[in-house]
C-alpha positions in Angstrom: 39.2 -13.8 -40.3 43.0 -13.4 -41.7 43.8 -15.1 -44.8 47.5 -15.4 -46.2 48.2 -16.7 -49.8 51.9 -18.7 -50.4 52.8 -20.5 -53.5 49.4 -21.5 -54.4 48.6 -22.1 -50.2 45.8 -20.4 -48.7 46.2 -20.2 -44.9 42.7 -18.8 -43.6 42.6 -18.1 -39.1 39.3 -17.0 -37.2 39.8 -17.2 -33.5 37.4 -17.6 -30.7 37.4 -16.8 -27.0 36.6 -19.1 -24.8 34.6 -18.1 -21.5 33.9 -21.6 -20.4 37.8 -22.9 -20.1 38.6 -19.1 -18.9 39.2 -17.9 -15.6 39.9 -14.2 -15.6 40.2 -13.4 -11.8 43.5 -15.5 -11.7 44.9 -14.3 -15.1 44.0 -17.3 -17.5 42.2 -16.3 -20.7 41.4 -19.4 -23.3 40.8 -19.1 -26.7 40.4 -21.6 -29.7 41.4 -21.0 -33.1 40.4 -22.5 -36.2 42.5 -22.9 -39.3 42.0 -24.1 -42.8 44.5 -24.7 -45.2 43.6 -24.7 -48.9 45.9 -26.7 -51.6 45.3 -24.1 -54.8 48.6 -24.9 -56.3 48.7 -28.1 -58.9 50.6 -30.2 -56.5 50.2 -32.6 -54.1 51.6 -31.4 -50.6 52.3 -32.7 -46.9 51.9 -30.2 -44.0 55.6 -31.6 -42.2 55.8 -28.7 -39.6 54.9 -25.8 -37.9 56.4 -22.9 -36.3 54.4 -20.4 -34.2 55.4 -17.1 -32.9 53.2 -16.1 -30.0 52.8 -13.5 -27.8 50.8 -12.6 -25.0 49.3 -9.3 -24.2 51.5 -8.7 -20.6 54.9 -9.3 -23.3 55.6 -12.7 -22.8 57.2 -14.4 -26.1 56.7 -18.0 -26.8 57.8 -20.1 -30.0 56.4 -23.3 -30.7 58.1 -25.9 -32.8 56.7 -29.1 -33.7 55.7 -31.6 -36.2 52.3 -31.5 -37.9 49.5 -30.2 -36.5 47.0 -31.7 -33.7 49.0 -35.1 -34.2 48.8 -35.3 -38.2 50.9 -34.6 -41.1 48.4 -34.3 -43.7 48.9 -34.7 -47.9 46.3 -32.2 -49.1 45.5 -32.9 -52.8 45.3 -29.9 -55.6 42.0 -28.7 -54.5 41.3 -29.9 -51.4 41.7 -29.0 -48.1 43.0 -29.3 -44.1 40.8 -28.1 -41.4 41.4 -28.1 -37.5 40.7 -26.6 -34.6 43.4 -25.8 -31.2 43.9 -23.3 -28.8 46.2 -21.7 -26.3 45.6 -20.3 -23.0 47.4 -16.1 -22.3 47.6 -14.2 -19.0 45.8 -11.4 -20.5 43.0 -10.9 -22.3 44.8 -10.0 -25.9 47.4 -11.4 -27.7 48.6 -12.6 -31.2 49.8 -15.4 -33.1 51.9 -15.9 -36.7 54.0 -18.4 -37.8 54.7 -20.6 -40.5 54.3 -24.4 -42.1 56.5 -26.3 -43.6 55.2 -28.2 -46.7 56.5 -31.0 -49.3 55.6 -31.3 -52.3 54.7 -35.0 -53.0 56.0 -35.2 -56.4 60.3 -34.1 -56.0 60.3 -33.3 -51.8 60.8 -29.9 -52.5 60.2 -28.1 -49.7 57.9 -25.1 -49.0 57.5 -22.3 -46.4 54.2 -21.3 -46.1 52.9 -18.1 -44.0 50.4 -18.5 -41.5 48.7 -14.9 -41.3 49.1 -12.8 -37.9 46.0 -13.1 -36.1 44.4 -11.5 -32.4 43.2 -13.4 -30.5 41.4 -11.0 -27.7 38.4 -11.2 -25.1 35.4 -9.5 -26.6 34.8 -7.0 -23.9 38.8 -5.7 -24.2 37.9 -2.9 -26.5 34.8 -1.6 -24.9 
């Protein structure tokens, strides 16, 4: 689990691999990840964006820019939270993602850059 803490914004990643949607022998490795986003700050906020950095273990680069996430732009409340699930398919068995949201607050627009925390996202027999 990787947790990263912005203005109030908690950003927590655990990733999974997924054997099912994978097929090794012709170099695609799927995994899911799950993040939740945690409004501790005392305002009202609207994920707008996201911008991914991602890279696969054979050193192929990819940025991903896009509204929302999964289809929604959610207002998280003080105190509440975002949850969802997506995933991404690598040639190799190991890579990593980071990136960033963008959030508004709901009260004067201001906006917010928020860090999503660098995460691995790896087969679990890589390392023996």
């Amino acid at each position: 689990m990787e947790v990263a803490i912005t203005n109030g914004i908690k950003v927590t990643v655990t990733s999974e691999y997924q054997p099912m949607y994978s097929e090794p022998l012709e170099f695609i490795y799927a995994f899911s990840y799950r993040i939740r986003i945690e409004n501790n700050s005392e305002n009202t906020v609207q994920l707008i964006s996201r911008h991914w950095h991602i890279f696969d273990g054979i050193g192929e680069k990819y940025e991903v820019i896009g509204n929302g996430v999964v289809g929604f732009q959610p207002v998280i409340e003080p105190g509440q939270s975002h949850e969802y699930v997506s995933g991404c398919n690598f040639k190799a068995p190991i890579g990593k993602m980071s990136g960033t949201y963008l959030l508004e607050k709901q009260l004067d627009g201001e906006k917010l850059i928020v860090k999503i925390p660098e995460f691995v996202l790896m087969m679990p027999a890589i390392l023996n």
